[in-house]
C-alpha positions as CSV (number, residue, x, y, z in Angstrom):
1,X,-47.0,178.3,-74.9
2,X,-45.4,181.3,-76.9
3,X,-42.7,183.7,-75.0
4,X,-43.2,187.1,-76.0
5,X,-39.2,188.1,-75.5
6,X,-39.5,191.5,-76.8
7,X,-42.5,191.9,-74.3
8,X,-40.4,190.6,-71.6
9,X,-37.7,193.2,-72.4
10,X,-39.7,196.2,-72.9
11,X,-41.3,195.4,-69.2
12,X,-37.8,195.4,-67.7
13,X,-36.6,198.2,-69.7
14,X,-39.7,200.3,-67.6
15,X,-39.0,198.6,-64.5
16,X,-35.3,199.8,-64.8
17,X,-36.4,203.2,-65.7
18,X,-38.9,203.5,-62.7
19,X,-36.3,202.7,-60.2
20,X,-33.9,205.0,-61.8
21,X,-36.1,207.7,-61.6
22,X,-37.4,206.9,-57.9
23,X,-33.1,206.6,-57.0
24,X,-32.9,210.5,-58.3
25,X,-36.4,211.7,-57.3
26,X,-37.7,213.3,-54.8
27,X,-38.3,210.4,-52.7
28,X,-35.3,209.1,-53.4
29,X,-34.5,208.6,-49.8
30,X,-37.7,207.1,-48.8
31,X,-37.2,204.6,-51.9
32,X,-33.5,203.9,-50.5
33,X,-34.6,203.1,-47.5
34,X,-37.3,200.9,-48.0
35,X,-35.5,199.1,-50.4
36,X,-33.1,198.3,-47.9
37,X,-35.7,196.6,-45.2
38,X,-34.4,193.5,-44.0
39,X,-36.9,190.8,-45.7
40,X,-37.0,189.0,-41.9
41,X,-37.7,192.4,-40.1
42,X,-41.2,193.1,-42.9
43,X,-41.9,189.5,-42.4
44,X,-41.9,189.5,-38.3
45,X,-44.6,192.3,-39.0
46,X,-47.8,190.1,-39.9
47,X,-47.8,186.4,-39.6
48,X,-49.2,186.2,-43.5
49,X,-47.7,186.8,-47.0
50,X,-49.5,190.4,-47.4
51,X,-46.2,192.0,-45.4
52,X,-44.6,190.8,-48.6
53,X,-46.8,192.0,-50.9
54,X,-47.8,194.9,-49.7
55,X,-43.8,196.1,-49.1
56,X,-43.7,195.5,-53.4
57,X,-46.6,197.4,-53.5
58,X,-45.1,200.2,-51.3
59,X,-41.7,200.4,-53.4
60,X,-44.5,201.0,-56.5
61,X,-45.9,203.9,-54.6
62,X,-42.9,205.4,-54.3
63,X,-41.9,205.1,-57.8
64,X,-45.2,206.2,-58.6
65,X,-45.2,208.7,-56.4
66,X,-42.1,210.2,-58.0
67,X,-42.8,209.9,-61.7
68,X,-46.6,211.8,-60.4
69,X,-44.3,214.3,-58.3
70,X,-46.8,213.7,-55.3
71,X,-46.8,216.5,-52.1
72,X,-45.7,214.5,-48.9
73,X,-49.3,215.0,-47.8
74,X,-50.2,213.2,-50.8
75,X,-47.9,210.1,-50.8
76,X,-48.9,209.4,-47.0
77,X,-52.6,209.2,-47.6
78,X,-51.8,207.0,-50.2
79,X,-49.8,204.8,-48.0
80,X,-52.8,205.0,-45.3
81,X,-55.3,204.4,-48.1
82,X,-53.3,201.2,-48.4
83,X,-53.8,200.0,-44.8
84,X,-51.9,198.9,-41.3
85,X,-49.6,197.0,-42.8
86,X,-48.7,199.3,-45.4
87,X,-48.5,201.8,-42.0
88,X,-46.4,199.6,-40.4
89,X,-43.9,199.0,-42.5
90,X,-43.5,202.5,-43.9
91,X,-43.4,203.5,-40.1
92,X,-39.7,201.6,-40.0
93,X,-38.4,203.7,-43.1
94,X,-37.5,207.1,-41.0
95,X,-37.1,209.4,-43.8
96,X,-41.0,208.6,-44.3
97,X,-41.9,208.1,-40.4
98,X,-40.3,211.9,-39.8
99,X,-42.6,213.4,-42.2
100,X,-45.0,215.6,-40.0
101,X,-48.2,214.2,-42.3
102,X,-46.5,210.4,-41.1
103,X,-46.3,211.2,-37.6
104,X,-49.7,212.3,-37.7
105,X,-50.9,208.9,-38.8
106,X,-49.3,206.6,-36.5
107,X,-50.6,208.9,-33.4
């Protein structure tokens, strides 16, 4: 099987690059904060492996969200488009549960 090095590198470079640009965005607090979950405290939150996945799948919202420059409104019906999990861990970032669009959704 052939490694494709220069592939690997290039997909690293734009990984890098995303969570640059989600660290000086305008989520950039959101991202912080999620990013700093303890892996214990998303794992207590469904007894499956979707917590997990769905938490990387959250911090590619976010970056996504940023490079897009999404509305607030915008990035939370993404994150309820993704489902309770996604809900329930977003709820335990608080500079994304304090949004008024958030608070609306967990009511």
């Amino acid at each position: 099987m052939s490694y494709d090095i220069e592939a690997m590198r290039a997909r690293l470079k734009a990984a890098r690059k995303r969570a640059r640009d989600a660290l000086d965005g305008q989520f950039s607090a959101i991202y912080s904060e999620l990013r700093s979950l303890d892996p214990e405290e998303i794992k207590n939150i469904t007894p499956d492996v979707t917590d997990e996945e769905t938490y990387e799948e959250l911090i590619e919202l976010i970056q996504e969200a940023t490079q897009q420059n999404l509305d607030n409104a915008e990035l939370v019906n993404r994150i309820k488009d993704m489902g309770t999990v996604a809900i329930a861990i977003a709820g335990k970032v608080t500079s994304l549960s304090g949004l008024p669009d958030f608070s609306r959704l967990i009511r």
